[in-house]
Backbone bond lengths (Angstrom), bond angles and torsions (degrees), N, CA, C in turn:
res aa  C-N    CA-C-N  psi(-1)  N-CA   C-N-CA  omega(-1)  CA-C   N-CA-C  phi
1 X - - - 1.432 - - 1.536 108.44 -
2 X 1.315 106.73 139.79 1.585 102.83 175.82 1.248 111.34 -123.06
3 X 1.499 112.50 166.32 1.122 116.58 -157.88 1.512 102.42 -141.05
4 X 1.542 108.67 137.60 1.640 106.10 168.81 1.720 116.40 -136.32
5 X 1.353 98.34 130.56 1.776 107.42 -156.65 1.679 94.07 -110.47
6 X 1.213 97.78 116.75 2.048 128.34 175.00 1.273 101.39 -74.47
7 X 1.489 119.69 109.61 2.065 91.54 163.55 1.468 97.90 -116.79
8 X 1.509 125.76 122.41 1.112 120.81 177.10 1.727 109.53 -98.71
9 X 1.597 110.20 134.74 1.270 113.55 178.91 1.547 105.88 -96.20
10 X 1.371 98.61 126.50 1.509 106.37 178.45 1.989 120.95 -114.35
11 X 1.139 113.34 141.48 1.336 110.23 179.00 1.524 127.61 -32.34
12 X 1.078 137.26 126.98 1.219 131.85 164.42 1.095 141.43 -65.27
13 X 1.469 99.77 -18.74 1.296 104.96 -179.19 1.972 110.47 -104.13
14 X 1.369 95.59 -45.45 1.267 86.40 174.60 1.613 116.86 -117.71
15 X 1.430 115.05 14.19 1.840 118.17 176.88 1.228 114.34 77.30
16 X 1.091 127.64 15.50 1.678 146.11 -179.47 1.265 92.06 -70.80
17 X 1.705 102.28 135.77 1.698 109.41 173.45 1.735 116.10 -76.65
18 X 1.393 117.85 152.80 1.610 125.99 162.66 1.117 86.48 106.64
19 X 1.649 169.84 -31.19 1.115 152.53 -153.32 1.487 118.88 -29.92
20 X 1.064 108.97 147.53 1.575 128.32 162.01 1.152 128.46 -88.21
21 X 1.323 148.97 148.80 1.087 143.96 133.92 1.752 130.54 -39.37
22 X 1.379 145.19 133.65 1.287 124.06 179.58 1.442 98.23 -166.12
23 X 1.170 94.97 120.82 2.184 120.70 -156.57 1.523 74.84 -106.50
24 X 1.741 92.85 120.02 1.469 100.07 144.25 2.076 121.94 -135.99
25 X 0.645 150.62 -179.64 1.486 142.31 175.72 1.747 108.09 -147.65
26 X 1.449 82.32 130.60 2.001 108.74 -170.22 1.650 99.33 -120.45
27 X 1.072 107.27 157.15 1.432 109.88 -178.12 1.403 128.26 16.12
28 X 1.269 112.46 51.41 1.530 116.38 173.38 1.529 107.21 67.41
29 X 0.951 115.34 27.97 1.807 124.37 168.06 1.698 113.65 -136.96
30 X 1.258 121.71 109.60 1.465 124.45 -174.01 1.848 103.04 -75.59
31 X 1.419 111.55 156.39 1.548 111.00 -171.09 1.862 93.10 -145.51
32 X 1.348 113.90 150.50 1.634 120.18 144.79 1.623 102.84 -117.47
33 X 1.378 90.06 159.31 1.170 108.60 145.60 1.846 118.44 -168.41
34 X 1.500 108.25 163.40 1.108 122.24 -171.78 1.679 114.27 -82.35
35 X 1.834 99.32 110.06 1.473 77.50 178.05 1.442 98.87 -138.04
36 X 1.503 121.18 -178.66 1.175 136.70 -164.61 1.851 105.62 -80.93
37 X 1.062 137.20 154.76 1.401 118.83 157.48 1.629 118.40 -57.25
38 X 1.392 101.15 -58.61 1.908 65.65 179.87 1.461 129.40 -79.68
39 X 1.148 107.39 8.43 1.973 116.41 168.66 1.899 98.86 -72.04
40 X 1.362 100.06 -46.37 1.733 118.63 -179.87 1.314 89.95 -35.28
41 X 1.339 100.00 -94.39 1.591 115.88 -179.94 1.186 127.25 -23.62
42 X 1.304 133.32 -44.66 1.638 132.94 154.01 1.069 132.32 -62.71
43 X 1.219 116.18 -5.91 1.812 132.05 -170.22 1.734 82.30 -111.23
44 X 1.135 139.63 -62.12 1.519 133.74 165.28 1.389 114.91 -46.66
45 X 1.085 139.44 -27.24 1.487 139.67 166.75 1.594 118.15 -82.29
46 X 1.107 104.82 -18.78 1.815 121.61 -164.25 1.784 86.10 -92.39
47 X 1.348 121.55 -47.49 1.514 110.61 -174.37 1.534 106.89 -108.27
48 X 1.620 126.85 27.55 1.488 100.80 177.38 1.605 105.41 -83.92
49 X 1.749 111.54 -16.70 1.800 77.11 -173.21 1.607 92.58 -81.10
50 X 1.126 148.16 -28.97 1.416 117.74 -165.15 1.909 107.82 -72.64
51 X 1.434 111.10 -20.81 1.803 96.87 175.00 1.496 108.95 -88.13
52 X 1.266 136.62 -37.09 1.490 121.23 138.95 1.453 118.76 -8.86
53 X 1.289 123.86 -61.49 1.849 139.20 179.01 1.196 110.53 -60.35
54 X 1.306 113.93 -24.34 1.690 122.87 -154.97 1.308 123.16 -65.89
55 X 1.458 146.57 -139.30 0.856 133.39 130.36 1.764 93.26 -152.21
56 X 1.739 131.08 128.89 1.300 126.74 -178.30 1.184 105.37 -74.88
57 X 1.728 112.22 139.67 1.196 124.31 171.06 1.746 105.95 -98.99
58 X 1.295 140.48 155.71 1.316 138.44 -165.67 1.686 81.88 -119.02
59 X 1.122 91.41 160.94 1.590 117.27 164.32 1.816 112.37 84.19
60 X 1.037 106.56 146.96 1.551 99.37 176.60 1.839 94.40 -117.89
61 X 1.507 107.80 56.33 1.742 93.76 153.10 1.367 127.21 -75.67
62 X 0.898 124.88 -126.18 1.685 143.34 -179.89 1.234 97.91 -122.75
63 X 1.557 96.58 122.68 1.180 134.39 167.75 1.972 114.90 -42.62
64 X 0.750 83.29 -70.79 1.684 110.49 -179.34 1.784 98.40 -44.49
65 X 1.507 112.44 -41.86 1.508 110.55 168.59 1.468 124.83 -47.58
66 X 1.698 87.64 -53.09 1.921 89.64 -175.21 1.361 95.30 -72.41
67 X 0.961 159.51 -31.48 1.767 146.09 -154.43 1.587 113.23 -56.76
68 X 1.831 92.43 -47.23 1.661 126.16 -176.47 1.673 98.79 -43.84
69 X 1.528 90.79 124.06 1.617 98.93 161.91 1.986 121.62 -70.90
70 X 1.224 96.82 126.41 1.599 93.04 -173.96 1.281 144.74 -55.72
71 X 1.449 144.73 109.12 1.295 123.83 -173.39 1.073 141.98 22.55
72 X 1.592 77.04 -90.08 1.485 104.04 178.77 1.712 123.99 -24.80
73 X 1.415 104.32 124.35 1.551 111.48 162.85 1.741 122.30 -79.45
74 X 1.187 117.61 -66.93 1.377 120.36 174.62 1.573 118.47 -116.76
75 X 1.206 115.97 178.23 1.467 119.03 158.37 1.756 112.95 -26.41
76 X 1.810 100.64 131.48 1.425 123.37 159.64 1.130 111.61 -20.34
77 X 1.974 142.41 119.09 1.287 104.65 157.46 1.901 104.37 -87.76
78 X 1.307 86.22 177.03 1.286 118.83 160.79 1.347 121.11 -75.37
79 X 1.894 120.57 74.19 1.167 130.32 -160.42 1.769 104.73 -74.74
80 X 1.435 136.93 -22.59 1.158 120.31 168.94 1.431 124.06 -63.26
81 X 1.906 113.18 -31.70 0.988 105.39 -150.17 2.148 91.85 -97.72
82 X 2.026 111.97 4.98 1.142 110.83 161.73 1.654 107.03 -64.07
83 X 1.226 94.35 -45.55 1.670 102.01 -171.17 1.393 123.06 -41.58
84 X 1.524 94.94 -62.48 1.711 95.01 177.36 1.246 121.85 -78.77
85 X 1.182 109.03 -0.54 2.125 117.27 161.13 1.237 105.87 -68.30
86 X 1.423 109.42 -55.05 1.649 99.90 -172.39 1.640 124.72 -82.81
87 X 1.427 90.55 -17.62 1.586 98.51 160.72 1.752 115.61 -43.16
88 X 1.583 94.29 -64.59 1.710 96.75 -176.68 0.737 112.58 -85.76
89 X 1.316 137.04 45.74 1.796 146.26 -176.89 1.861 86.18 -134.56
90 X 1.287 116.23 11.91 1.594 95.74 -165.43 1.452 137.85 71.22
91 X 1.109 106.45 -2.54 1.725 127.31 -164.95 1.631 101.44 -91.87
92 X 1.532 104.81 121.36 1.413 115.43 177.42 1.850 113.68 -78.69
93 X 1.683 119.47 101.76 1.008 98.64 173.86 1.645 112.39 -122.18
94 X 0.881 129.75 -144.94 1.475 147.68 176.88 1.212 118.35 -106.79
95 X 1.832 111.53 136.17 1.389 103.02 -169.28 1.946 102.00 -86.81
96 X 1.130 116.94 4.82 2.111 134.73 -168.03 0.717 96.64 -140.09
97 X 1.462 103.67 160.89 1.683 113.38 157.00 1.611 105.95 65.54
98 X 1.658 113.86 174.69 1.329 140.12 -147.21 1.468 94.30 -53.30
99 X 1.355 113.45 158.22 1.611 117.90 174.75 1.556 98.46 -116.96
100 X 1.524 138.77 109.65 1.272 131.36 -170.12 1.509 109.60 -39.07
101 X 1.149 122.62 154.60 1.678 133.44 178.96 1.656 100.30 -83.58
102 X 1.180 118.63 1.74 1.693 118.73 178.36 1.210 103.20 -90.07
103 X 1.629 112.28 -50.86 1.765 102.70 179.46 1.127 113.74 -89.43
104 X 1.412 139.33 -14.35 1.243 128.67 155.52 1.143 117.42 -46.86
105 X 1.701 124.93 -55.05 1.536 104.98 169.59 1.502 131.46 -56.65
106 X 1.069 105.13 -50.78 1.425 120.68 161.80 1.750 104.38 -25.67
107 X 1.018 111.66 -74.84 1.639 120.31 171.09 1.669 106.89 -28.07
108 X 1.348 100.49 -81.56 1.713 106.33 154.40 1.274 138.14 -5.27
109 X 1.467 107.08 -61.60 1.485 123.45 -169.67 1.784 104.90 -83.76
110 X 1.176 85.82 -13.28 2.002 95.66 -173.32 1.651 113.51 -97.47
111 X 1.291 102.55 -14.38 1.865 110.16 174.93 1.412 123.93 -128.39
């Protein structure tokens, strides 16, 4: 016996047939809901001047990540030009990746 399963998405707000799905996120909490195109369309007109204002963030990590104040203490260094300091200092480093926090100070203590 076979079987064929209909799922009709209906408006949420007002039960109107054909709905869509449409993910949006407000105060650090993401939401869907099912809406009609022209319900769509008013919920897109109701927030274009504030995403106009906006500014897009990329990525869907954790929230709670971007909030975090950054490491960082001062200005970027200039990790090539640590490199070839500690190069001619005798200092074994890496041409990628992390620059030890020993010769960075070292670097530091020398400029």
């Amino acid at each position: 016996m076979a079987k064929t399963t209909v799922t009709h998405i209906t408006d949420d707000l007002d039960g109107s047939k054909d709905a869509t799905e449409v993910a949006f996120s407000f105060d650090g909490v993401d939401y869907t809901i099912d809406l009609s195109k022209k319900n769509a369309a008013a919920m897109a007109k109701a927030l274009k001047p504030y995403l106009d204002a906006a500014t897009k963030v990329s990525g869907r990590g954790n929230r709670a990540r971007r909030t975090k104040p950054s490491r960082a203490t001062g200005p970027r260094k200039d990790l090539a030009a640590v490199r070839e300091w500690a190069r001619g200092q005798g200092l074994e480093v890496s041409d990628r990746g992390r620059v030890p926090a020993a010769v960075v100070e070292q670097y530091d203590a020398a400029h």
